[in-house]
N, C-alpha and C positions, 0 to 999 in steps of 0.2 A: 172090486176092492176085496183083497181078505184082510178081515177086522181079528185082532188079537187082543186076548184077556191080559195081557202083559206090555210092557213098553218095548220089550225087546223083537219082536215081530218074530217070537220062537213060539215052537211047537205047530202041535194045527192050527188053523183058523178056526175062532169061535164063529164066523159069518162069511161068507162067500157071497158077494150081489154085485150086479153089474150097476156102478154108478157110471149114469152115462158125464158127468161133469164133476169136479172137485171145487165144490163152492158149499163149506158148510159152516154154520155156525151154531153146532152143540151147547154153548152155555156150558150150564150146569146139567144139562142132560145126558142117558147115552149113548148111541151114534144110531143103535138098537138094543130092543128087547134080548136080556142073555148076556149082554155085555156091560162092564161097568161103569159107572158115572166118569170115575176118573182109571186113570192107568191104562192104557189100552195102546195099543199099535195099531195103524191101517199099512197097508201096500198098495199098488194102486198101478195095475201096467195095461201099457192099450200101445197097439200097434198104429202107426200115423204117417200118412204119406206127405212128404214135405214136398217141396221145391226147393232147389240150391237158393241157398243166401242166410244171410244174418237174422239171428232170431235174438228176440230178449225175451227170457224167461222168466217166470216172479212167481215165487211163493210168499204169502203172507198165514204166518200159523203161531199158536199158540199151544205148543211150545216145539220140536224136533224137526225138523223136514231136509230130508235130502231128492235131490235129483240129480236122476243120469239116464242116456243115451246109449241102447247098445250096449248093456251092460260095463260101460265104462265106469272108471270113478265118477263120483258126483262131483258136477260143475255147479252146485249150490247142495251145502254143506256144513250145516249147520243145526247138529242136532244135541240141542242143549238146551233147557229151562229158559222158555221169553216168553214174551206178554206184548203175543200178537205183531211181531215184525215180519215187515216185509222183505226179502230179500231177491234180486234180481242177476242173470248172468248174462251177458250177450256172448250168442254160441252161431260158429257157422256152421251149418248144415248143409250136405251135402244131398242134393236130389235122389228120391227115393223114400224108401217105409225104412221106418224105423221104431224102434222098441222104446217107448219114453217110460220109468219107471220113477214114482212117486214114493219117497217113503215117511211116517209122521207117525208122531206117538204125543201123546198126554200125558202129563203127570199130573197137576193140579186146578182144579178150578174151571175156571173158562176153556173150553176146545172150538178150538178154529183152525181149518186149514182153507186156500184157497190158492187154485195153480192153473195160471194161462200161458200163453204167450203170444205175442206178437211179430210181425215180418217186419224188418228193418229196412233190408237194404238185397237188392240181387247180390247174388257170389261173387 
């Protein structure tokens, strides 16, 4: 993950760390030492070898989060002020590694993100 001092996921990263999972619930804390309570942006990219077929994807955060595929647009897309929704996309994926990029930012109060997925169906 690189962790930003801002919402906008600009400039350098105030942290650079390998989270091996996206399952956090900061509260009123913040994510780490050097970074702020509230405002702040994550990124979050991991390379991932699929199998062809249908996935259902889900973020649940408090408040911004987008994802995408391969630097596509984001097939969950929804980066705007909420209190802790979940949102889901069923995406086919075609066998092979792929690039899954997370993105998510805080403005106030509670920080939560939280990004799995699951296999549906073969292609």
């Amino acid at each position: 993950g690189q962790y930003y001092s801002n919402t906008d996921l600009l400039g350098e990263p105030a942290l650079v760390r390998n989270d091996k999972e996206i399952n956090f619930r900061w509260g009123k804390d913040a994510p780490a030492a050097g970074l702020p309570i509230d405002r702040f942006s994550v990124r979050w990219t991991r390379k991932v070898d699929f199998e062809r077929g249908v996935y259902r994807f889900c973020a649940t955060a408090d408040d911004g989060v987008r994802v995408s595929i391969d630097g596509g647009m984001p097939f969950i897309n929804e980066w705007h002020d909420s209190s802790g929704s979940t949102y889901c996309k069923d995406v086919q994926v075609v066998q092979g590694r792929h690039k899954i990029r997370v993105e998510y930012y805080d403005n106030l109060e509670r920080a939560v993100i939280k990004f799995w997925w699951d296999r549906l169906a073969d292609g």
